[in-house]
C-alpha positions in Angstrom: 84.3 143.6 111.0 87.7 145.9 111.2 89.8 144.3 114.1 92.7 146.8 113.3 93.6 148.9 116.6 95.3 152.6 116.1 99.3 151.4 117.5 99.7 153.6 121.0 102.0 156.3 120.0 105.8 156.2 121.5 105.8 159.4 123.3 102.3 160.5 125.2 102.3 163.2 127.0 98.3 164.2 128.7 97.5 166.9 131.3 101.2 167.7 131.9 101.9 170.7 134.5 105.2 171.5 135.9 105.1 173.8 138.9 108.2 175.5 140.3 108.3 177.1 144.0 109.9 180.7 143.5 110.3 183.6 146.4 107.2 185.0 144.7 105.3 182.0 145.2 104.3 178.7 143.0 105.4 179.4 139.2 103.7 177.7 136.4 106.4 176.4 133.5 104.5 173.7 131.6 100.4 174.4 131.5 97.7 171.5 130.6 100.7 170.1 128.1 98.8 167.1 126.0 101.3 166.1 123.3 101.0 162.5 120.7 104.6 161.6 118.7 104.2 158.1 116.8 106.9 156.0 116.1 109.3 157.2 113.7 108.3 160.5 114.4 110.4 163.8 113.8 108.6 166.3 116.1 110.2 169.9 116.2 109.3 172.4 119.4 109.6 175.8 119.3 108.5 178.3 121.4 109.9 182.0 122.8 112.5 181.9 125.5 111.7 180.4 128.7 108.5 179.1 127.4 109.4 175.8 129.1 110.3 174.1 126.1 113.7 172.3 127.5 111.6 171.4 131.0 108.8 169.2 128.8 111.9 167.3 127.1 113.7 166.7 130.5 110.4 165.5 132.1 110.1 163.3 129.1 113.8 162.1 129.4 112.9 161.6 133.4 115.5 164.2 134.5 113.1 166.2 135.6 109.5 165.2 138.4 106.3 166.2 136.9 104.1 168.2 139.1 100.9 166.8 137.8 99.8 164.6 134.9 101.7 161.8 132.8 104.1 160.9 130.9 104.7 157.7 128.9 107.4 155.8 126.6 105.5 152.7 124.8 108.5 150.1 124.9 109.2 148.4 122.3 109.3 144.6 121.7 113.7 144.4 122.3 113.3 144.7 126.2 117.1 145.5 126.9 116.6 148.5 124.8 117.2 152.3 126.7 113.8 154.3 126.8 115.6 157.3 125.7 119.0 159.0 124.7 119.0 162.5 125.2 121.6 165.2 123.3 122.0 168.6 125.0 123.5 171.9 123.7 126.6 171.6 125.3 129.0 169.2 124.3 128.7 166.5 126.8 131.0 163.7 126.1 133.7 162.9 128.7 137.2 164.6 128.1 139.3 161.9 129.1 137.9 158.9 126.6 138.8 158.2 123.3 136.1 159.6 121.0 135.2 156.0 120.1 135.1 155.4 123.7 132.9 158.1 124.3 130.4 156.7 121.4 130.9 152.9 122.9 129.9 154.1 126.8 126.1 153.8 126.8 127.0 149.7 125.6 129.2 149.7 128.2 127.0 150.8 130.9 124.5 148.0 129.1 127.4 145.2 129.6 128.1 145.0 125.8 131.3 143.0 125.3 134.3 145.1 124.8 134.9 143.8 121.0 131.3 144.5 120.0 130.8 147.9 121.5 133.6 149.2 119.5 132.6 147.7 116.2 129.0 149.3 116.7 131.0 152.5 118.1 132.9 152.0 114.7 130.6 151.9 112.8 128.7 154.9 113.5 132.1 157.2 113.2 132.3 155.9 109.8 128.6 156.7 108.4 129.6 160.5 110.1 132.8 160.4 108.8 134.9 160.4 112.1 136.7 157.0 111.6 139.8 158.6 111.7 139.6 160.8 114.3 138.5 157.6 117.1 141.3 157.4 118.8 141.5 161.4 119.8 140.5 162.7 123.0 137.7 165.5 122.6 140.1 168.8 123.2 142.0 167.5 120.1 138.5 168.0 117.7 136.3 170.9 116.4 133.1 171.5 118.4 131.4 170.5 115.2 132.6 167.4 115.6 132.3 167.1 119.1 128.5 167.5 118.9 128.3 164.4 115.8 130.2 162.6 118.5 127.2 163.4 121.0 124.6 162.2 117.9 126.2 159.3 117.5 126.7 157.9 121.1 123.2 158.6 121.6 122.1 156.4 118.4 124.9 153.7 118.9 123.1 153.1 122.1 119.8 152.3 119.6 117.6 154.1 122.1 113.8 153.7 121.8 113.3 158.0 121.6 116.2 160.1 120.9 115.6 163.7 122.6 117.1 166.4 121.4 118.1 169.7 123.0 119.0 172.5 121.0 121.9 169.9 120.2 123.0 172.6 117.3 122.3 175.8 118.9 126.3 176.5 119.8 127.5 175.4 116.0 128.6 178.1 113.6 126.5 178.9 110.7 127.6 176.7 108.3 128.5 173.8 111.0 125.1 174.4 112.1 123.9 173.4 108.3 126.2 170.1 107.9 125.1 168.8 110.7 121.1 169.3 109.9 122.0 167.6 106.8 123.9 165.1 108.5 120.8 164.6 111.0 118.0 164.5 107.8 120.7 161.7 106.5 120.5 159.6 110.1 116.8 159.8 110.6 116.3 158.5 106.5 118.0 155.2 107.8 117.0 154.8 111.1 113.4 156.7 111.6 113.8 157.0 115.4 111.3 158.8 117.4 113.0 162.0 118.0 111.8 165.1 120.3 114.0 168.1 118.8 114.2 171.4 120.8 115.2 174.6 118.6 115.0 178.2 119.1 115.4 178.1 114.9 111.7 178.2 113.4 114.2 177.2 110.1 115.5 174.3 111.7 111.9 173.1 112.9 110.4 173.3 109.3 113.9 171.8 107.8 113.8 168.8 110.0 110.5 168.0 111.3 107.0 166.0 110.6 105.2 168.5 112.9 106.3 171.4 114.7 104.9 172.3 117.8 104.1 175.7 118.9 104.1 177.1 122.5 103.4 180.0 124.1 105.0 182.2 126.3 105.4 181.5 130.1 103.5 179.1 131.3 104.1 176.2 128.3 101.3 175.5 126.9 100.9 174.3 123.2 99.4 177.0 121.0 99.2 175.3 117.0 100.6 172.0 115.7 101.8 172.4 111.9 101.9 169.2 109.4 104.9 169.9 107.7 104.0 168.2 104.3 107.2 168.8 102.7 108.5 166.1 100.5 111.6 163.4 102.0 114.2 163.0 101.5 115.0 166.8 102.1 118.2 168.8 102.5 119.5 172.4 103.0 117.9 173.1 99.1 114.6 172.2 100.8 114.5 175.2 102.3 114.5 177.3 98.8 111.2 175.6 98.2 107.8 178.1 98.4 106.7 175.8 100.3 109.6 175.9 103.2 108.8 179.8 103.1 105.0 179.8 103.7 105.3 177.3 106.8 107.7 179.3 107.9 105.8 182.6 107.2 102.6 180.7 109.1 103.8 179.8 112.0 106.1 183.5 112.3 103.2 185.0 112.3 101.7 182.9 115.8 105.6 182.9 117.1 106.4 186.7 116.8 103.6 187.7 118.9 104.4 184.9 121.7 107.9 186.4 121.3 106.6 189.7 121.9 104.5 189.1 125.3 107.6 187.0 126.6 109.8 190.1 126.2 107.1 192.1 127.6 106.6 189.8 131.2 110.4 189.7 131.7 110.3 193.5 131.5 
């Protein structure tokens, strides 16, 4: 007799509405939302503008009340472990620590001795390769590096999820492709459970296990894609035929959601 049980995924996400009140009346942003990520999970959203993307990931991270249905983190056995880190677009680290003290905060705030928090905060500048920039203050680096700084003191806080908001949507170009690299180099060592929002359908297929597909206004999921392309990957993963015709797929479902946003905001 098979005693095994299927391991309850990290992230579980079932019947999830989110309802704002609007001088129109009650506005629907997150429909009937039903969503599985397993541990060690990359799962990529995308979705048009305003499709309520960013509001599932901030009910998820608990910044935001859910009108109707659940959400749940399963905790892992390290109890004094944070749920969650979260990573937004803009560069939110505090302008008047160190960088290093900006990567050892979330420690802090946990009551990690002062010696250890900066060997772990240490640590993690090195494997990004911003050891020698710890003791500058954040108007004294590049936004590039600003943001690895915002990785980093979410991972050195060795989070149960990390959650991800369009945390390279503000980078340059070739910034922009670093840092993915940098991010497929992190998640190799560490296979956290991370919830990545991106408006780039490039990104999602770059980065991701799945990628999740929602429609325009209200949120709702539309398609979940396997991406079955091989690991380790990097920016020449995306000259694969492969990368092209998963990114041809889900275009095709995207464009027209795209489309009908464009068309309800006019």
């Amino acid at each position: 007799m098979n005693t095994e049980t299927t391991p309850a995924p990290k992230i579980r996400a079932r019947a999830v509405y989110k309802t704002y009140d609007t001088a129109s009346g009650p506005t629907a942003a997150v429909q009937d939302f039903n969503l599985d990520v397993a541990d060690g999970e990359f799962v990529a959203i995308v979705g048009p503008s305003g499709c309520g993307k960013s509001t599932f990931l901030r009910m998820v991270a608990g910044l935001e009340g859910i009108s109707s249905g659940s959400i749940t983190i399963t905790p892992g056995p390290e109890k004094d472990r944070p749920s969650n880190s979260v990573v937004f677009q803009e560069y939110a680290i505090f302008p008047w620590k160190t960088v290093i003290e900006n990567v050892a905060f979330g420690l802090q705030m946990r009551g990690i001795p002062a010696r250890e928090r900066l060997e772990v905060a240490r640590s993690w500048l090195d494997r990004v390769g911003l050891a020698k920039f710890a003791d500058y203050y954040p108007h004294q680096i590049s936004g590039g590096m600003k943001q690895r700084v915002s990785i980093v003191r979410a991972l050195a806080n060795d989070p149960e999820v990390l959650l991800m908001d369009e945390p390279l949507g503000a980078l340059d170009a070739q910034t922009r492709v670093v840092l993915q690299e940098e991010l497929l180099r992190i998640w190799e060592e560490t296979r956290k459970t991370v919830l990545y929002i991106t408006h780039s359908l490039e990104e999602a297929v770059l980065l991701g296990d799945r990628v999740v597909l929602m429609s325009a206004q209200p949120g709702r999921i539309l398609e979940i894609y396997d991406i079955g392309l091989p690991r380790p990957r990097s920016f020449g993963t995306t000259t694969l035929p492969e990368f092209a015709e998963y990114r041809a797929m889900i275009w095709d479902k995207l464009s027209a959601e795209v489309t009908r946003a464009m068309e309800m905001q006019k």
